[in-house]
Structure formats: C-alpha cells, structure tokens
Biotite code that builds the C-alpha atoms (Angstrom):
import biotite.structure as struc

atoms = struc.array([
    struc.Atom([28.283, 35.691, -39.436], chain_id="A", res_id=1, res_name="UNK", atom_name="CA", element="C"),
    struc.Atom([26.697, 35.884, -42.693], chain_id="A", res_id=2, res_name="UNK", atom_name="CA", element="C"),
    struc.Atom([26.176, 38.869, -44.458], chain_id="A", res_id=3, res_name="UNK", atom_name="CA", element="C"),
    struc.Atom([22.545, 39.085, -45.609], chain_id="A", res_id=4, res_name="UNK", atom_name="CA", element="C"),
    struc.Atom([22.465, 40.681, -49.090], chain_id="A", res_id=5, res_name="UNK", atom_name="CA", element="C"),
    struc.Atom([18.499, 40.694, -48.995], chain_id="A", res_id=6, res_name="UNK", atom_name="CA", element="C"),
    struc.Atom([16.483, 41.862, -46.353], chain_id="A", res_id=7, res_name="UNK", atom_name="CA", element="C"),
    struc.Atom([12.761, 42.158, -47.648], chain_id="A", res_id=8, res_name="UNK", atom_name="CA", element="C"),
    struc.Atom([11.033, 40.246, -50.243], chain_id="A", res_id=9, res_name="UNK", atom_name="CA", element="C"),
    struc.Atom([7.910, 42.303, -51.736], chain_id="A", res_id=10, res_name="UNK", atom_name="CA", element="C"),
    struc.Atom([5.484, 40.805, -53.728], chain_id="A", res_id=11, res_name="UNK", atom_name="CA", element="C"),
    struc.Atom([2.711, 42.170, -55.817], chain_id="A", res_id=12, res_name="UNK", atom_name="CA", element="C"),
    struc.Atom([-0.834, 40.040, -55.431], chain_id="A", res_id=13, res_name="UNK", atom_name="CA", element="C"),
    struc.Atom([-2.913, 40.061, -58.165], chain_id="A", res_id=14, res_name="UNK", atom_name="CA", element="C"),
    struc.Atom([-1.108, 37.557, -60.691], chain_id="A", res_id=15, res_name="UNK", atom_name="CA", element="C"),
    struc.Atom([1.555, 36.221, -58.097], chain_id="A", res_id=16, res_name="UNK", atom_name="CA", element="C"),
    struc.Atom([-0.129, 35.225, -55.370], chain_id="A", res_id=17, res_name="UNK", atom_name="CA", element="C"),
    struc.Atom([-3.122, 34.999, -57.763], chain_id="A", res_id=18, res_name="UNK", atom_name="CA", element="C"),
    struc.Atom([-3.891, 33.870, -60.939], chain_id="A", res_id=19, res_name="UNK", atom_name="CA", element="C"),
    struc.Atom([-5.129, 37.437, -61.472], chain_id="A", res_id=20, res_name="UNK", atom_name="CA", element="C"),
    struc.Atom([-8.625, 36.345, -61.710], chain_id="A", res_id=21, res_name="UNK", atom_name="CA", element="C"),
    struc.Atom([-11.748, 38.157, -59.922], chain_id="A", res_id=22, res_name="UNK", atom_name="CA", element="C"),
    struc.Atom([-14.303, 36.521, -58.945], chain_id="A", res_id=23, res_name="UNK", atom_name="CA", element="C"),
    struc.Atom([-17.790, 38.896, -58.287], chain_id="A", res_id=24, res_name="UNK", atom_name="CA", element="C"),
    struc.Atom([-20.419, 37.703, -56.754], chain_id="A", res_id=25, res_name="UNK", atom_name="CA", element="C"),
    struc.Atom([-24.059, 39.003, -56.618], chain_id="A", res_id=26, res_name="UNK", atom_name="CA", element="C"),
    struc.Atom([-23.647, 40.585, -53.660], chain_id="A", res_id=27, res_name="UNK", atom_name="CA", element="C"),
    struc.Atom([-20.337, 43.505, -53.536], chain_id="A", res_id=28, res_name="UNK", atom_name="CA", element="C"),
    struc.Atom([-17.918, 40.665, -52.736], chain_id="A", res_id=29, res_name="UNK", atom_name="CA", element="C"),
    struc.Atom([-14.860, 39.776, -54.712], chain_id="A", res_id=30, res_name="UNK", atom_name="CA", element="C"),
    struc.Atom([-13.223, 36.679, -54.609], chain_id="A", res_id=31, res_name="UNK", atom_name="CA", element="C"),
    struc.Atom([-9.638, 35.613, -54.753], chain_id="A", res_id=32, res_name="UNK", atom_name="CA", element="C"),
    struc.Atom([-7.959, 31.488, -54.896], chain_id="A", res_id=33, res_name="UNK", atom_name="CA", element="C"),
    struc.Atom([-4.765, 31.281, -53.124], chain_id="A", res_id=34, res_name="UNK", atom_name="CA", element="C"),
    struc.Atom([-2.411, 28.222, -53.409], chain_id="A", res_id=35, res_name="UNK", atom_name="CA", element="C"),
    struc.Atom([-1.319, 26.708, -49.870], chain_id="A", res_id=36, res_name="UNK", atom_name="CA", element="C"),
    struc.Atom([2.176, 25.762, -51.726], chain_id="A", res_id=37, res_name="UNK", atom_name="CA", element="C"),
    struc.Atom([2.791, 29.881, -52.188], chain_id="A", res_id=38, res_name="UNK", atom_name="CA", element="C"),
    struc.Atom([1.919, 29.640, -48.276], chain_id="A", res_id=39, res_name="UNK", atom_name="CA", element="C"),
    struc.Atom([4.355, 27.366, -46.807], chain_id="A", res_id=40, res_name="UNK", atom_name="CA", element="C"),
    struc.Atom([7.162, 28.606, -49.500], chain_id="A", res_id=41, res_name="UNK", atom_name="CA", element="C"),
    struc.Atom([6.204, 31.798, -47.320], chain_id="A", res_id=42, res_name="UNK", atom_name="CA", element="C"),
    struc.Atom([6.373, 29.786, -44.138], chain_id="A", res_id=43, res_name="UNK", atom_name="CA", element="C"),
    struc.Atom([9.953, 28.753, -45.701], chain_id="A", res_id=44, res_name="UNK", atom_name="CA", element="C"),
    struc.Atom([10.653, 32.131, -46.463], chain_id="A", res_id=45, res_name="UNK", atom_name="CA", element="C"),
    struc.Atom([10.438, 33.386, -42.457], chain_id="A", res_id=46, res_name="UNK", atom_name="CA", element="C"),
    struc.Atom([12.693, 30.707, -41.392], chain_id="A", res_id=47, res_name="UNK", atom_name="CA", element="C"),
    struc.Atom([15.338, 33.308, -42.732], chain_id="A", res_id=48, res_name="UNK", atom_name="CA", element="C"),
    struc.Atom([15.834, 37.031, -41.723], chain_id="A", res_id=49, res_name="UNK", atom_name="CA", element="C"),
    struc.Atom([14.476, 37.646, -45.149], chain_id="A", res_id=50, res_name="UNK", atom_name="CA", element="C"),
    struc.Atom([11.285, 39.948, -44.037], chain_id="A", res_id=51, res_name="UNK", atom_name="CA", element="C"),
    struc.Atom([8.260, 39.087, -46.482], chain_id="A", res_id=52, res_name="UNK", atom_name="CA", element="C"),
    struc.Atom([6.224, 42.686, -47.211], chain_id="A", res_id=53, res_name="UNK", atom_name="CA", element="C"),
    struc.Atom([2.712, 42.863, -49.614], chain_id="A", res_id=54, res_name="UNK", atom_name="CA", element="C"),
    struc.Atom([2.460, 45.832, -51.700], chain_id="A", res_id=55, res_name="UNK", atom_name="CA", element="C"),
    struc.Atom([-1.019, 45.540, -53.695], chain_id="A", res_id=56, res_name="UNK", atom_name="CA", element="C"),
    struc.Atom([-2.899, 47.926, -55.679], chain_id="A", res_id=57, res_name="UNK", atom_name="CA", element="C"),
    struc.Atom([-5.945, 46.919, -54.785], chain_id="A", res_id=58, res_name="UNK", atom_name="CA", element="C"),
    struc.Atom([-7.787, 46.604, -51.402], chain_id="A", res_id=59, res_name="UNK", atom_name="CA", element="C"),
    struc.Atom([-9.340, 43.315, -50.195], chain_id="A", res_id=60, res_name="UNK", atom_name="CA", element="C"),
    struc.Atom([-10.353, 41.980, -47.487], chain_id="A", res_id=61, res_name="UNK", atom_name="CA", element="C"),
    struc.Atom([-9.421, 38.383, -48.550], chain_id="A", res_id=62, res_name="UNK", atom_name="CA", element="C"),
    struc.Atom([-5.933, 39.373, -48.957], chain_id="A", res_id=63, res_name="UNK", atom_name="CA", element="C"),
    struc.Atom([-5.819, 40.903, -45.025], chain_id="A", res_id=64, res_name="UNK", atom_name="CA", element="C"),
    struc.Atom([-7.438, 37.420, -43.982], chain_id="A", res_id=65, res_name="UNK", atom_name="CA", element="C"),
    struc.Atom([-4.813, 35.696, -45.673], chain_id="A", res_id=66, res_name="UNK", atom_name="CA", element="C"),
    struc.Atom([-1.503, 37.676, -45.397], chain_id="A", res_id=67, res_name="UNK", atom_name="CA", element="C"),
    struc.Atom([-2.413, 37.771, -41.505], chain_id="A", res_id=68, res_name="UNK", atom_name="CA", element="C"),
    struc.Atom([-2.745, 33.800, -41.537], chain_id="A", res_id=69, res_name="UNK", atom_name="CA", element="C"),
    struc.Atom([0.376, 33.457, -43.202], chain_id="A", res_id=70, res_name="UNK", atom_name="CA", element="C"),
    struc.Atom([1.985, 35.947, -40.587], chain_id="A", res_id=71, res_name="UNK", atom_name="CA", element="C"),
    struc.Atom([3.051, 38.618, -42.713], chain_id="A", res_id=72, res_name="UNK", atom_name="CA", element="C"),
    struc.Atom([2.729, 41.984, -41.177], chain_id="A", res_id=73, res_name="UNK", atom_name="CA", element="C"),
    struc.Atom([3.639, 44.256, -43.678], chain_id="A", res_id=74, res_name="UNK", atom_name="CA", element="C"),
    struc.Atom([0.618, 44.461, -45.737], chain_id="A", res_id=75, res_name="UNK", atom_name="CA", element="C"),
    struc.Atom([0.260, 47.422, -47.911], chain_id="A", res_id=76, res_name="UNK", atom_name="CA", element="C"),
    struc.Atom([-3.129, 48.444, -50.234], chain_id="A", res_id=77, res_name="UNK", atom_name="CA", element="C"),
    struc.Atom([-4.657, 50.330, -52.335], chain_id="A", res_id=78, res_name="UNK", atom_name="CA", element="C"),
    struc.Atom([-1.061, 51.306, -52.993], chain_id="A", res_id=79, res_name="UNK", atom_name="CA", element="C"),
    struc.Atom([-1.045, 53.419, -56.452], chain_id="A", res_id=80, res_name="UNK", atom_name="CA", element="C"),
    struc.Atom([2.384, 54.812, -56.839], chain_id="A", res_id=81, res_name="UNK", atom_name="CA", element="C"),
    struc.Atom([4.475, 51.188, -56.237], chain_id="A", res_id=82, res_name="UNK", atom_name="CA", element="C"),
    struc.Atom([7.845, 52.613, -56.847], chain_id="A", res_id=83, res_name="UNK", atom_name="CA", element="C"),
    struc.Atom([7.023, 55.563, -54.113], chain_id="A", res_id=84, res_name="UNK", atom_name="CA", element="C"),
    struc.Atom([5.879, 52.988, -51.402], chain_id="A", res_id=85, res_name="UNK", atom_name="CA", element="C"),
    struc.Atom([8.738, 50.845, -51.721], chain_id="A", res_id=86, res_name="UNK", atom_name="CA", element="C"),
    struc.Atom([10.917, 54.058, -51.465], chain_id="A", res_id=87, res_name="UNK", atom_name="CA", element="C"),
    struc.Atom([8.645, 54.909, -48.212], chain_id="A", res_id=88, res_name="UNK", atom_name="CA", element="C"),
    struc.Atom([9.181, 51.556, -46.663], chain_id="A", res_id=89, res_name="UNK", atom_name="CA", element="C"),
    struc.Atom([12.892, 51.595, -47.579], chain_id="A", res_id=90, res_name="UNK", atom_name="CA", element="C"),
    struc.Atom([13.598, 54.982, -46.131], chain_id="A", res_id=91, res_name="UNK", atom_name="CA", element="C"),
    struc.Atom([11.198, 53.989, -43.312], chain_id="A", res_id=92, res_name="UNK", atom_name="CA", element="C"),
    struc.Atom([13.147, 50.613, -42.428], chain_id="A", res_id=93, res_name="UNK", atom_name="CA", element="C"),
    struc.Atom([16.932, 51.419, -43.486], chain_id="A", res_id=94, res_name="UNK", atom_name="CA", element="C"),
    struc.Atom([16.678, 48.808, -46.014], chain_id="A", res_id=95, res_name="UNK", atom_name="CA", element="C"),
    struc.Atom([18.473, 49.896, -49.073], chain_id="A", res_id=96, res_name="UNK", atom_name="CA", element="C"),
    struc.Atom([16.521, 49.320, -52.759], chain_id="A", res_id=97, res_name="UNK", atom_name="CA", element="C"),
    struc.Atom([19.834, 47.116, -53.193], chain_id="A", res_id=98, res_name="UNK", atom_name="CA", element="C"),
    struc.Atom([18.219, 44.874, -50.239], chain_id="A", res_id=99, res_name="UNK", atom_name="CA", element="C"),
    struc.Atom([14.953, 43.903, -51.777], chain_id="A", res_id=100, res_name="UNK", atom_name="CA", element="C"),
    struc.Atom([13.377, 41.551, -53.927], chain_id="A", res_id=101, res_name="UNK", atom_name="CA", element="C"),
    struc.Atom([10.313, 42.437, -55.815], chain_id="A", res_id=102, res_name="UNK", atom_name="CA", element="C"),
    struc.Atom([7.630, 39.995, -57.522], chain_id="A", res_id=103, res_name="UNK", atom_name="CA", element="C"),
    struc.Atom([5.254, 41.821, -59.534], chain_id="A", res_id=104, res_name="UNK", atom_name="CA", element="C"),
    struc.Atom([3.628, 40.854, -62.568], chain_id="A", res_id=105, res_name="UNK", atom_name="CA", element="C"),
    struc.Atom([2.450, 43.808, -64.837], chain_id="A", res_id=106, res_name="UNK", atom_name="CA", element="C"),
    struc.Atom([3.228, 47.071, -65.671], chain_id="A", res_id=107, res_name="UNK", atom_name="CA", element="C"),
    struc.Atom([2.497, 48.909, -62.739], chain_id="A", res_id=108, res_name="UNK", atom_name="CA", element="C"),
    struc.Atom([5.169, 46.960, -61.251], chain_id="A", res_id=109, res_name="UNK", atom_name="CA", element="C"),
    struc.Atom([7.332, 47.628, -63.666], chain_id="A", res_id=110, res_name="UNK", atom_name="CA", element="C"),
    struc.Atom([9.550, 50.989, -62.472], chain_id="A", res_id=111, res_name="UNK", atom_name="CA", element="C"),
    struc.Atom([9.949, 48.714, -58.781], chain_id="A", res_id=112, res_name="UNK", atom_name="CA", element="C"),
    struc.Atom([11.151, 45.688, -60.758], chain_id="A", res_id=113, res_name="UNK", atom_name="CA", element="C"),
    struc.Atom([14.016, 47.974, -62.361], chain_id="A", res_id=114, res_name="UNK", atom_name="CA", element="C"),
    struc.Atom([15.326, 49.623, -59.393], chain_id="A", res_id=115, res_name="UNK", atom_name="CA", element="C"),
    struc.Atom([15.446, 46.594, -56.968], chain_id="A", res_id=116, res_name="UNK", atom_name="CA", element="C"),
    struc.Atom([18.504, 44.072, -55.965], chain_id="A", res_id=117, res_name="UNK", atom_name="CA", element="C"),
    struc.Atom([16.525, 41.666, -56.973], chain_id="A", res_id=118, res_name="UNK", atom_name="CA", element="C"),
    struc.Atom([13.259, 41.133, -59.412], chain_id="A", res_id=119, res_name="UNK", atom_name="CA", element="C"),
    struc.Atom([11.191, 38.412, -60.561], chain_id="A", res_id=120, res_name="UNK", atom_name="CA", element="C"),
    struc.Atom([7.471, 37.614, -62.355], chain_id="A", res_id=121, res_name="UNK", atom_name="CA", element="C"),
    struc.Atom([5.783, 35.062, -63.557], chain_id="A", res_id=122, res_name="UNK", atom_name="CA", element="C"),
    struc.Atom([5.010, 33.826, -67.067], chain_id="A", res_id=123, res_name="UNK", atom_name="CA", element="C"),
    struc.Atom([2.392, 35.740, -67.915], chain_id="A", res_id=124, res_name="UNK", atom_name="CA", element="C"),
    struc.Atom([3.653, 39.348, -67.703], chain_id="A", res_id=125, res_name="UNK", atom_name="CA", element="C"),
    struc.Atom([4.632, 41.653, -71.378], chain_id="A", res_id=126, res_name="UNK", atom_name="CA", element="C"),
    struc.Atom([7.988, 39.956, -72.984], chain_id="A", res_id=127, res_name="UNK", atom_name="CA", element="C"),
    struc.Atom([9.660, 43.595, -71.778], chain_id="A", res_id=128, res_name="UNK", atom_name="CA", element="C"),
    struc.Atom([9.055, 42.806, -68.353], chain_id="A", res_id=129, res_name="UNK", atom_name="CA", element="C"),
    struc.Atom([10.607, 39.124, -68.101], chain_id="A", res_id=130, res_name="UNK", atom_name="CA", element="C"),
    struc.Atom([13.826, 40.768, -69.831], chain_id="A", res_id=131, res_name="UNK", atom_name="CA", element="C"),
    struc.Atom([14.275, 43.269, -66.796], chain_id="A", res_id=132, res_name="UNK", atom_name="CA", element="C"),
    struc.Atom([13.791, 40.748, -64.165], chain_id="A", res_id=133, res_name="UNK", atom_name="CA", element="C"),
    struc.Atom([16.311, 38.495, -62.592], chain_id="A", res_id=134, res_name="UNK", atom_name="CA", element="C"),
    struc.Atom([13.932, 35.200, -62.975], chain_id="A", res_id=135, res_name="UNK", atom_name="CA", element="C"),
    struc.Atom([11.017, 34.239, -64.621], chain_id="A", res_id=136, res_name="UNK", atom_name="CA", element="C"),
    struc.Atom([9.040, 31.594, -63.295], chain_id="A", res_id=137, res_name="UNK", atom_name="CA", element="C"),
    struc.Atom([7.938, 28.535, -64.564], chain_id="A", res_id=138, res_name="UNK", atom_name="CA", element="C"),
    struc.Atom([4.808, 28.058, -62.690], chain_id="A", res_id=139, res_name="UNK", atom_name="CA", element="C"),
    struc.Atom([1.900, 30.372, -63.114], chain_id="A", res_id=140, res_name="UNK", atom_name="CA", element="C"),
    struc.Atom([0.673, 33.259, -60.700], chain_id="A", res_id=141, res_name="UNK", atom_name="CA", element="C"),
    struc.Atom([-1.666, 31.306, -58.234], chain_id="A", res_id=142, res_name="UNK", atom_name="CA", element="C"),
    struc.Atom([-0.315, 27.936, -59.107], chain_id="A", res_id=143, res_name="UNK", atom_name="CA", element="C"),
    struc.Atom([3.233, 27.937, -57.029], chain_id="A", res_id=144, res_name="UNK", atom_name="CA", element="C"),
    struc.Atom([4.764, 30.868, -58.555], chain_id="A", res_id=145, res_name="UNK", atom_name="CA", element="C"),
    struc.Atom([5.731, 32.289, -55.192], chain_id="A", res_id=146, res_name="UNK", atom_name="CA", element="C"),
    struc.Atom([7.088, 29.263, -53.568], chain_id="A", res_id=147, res_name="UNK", atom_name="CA", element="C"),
    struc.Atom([9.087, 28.742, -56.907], chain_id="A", res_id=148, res_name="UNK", atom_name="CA", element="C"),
    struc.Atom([10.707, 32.138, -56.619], chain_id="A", res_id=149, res_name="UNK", atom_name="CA", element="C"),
    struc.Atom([11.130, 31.925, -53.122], chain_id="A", res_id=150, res_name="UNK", atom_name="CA", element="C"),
    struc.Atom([13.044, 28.468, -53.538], chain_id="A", res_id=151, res_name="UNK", atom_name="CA", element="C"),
    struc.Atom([15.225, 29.967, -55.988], chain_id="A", res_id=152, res_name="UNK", atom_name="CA", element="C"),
    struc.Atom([16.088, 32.844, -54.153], chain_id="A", res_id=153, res_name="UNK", atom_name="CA", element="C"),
    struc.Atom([16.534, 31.000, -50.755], chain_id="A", res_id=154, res_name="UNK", atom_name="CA", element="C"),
    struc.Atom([18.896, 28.484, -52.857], chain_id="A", res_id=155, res_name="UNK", atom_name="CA", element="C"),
    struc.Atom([20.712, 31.337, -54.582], chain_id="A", res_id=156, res_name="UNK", atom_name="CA", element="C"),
    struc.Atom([21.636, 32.584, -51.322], chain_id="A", res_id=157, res_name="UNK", atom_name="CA", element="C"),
    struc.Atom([22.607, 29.413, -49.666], chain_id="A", res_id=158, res_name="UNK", atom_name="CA", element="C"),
    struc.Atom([19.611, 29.740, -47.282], chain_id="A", res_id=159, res_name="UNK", atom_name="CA", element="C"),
    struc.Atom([17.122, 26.724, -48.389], chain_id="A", res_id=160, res_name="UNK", atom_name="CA", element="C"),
    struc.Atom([18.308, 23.805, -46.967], chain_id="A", res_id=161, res_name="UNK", atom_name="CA", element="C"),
    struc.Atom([18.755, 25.831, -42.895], chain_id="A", res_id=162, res_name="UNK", atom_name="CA", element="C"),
    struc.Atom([14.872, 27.172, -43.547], chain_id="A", res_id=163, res_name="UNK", atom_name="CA", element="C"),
    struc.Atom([14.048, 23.632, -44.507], chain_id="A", res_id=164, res_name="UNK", atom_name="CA", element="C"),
    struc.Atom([15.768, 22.357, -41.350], chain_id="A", res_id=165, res_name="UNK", atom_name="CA", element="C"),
    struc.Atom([14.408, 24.941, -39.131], chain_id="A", res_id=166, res_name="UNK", atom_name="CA", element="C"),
    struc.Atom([10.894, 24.505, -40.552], chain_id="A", res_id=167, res_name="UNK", atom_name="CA", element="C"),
    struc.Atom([11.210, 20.853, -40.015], chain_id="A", res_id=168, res_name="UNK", atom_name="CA", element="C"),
    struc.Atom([12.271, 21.115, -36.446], chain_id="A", res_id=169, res_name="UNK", atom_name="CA", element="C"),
    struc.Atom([9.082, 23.901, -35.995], chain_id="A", res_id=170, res_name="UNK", atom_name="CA", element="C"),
    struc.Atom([6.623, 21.006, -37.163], chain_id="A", res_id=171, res_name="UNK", atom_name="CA", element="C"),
    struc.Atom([8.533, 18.473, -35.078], chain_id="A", res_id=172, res_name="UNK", atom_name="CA", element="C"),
    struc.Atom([8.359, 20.533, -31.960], chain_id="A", res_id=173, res_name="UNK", atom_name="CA", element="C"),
    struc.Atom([4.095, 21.359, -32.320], chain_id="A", res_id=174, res_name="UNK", atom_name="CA", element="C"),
    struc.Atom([3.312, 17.709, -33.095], chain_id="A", res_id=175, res_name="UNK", atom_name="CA", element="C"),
])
C-alpha cells in the first residue's frame, strides 16, 4: 500500500476559489462567481484519500451553497486566526501540519502557508508570499486556479491519472 504523504488539502476562498471580487447588491446580499473547472478539479481531488477542507475568513452563504454541492464537508468561516484553526483541525483529526496542503492567497494566509507540507497561491498574492510557497499558479483565483493546483499536486504524487480513471468510471456508471 501506498503511503499517503498528504491527507487534507485546505484552501482559502476569497482569491482562490474567487477572483476576490464582491459583488453588493441593493439589498444586504453579496455575491461571489465560482468556476465549474475549480469544481470538478475538486471532484478529481475526492477520487483520492486526499480530504478537501475550506477555511475562509469571511461568512457567506454562497460559499455553504457551493462547498455543500461540491461535497465538501469541512467548511470553516468567519475563521480569524487561520494558523490556530488549522492547528484545531490538525489536533482534532491526527493529521500532522506535515500532512496538509494550504492554498491561500494573501497575507492572512500567510503564517499557514509557512508551516504546512505543502503551500500554494495564485498569481496575484505580494512577491513575499509566492517565494514561501511550493507553487504558484498560472491561472488566476476564480479562473482554474484550484483545479491547476490540484492537478499538480495529484500528479506530484502519482495520484492523477487513478482519480481520472476512477472519476471516469463514476460518470460511466450514472449515465
């Protein structure tokens, strides 16, 4: 059996998932564009025993709509203190800081993207911040970012072309 160095894959939202841009209405609502390519590299993602885990700093009830359509179920908000969390869900799960992978984007992501196994952003985040991480994207927060990095992790650990396979097979089987 293979030994799975990574066991969750956390990702910031606003600016990964996101192009970081809010959208107010007239009425109290705030609006957010996902990209359905960030979805199925998600969909990808779960094919492996990699376990996918939101930690956001805002709150929005787009974002529960759309983690929970994607399947993930470990969807954190409002979350202030990033680096804390993280060391809450790893103590919580027995997953080691070693064991994750962390997409975030901006400086309050910044003391979680130097203490993980694994950390990526996008583009757009401060020149410091692309130095600390692992990989920098070429695709833009809210344009495929997060199918991009989870390609490139999923081939850096020999997992991409099994989730492909099994994915495949999933879509064969509910045709």
């Amino acid at each position: 059996m293979r030994y799975m160095k990574y066991k969750f894959f956390l990702f910031d939202i606003d600016g990964v998932f996101t192009d970081g841009g809010l959208y107010y209405t007239n009425t109290s609502d705030v609006i957010r564009k996902f990209n359905v390519q960030d979805g199925l590299g998600i969909r990808l993602l779960m094919q492996t025993e990699i376990k996918p885990v939101i930690v956001t700093g805002k709150k929005s009830e787009a974002v529960a709509r759309r983690m929970d359509t994607l399947g993930i179920e470990l969807v954190y908000q409002n979350v202030r203190n990033k680096l804390a969390k993280i060391q809450e869900i790893s103590r919580q799960f027995s997953v080691s800081l070693d064991e994750m992978i962390f997409m975030g984007d901006d400086w309050n992501d910044f003391p979680v993207l130097k203490k993980v196994g694994c950390a990526l952003t996008v583009p757009a985040s401060p020149k410091e911040i692309q130095k600390t991480c692992h990989y920098v994207t070429v695709k833009s927060g809210g344009n495929g970012a997060v199918r991009e990095a989870i390609e490139w992790v999923l081939r850096k650990e020999n997992l991409y072309a099994s989730a492909v396979q099994k994915f495949l097979k999933h879509l064969k089987n509910h045709v």
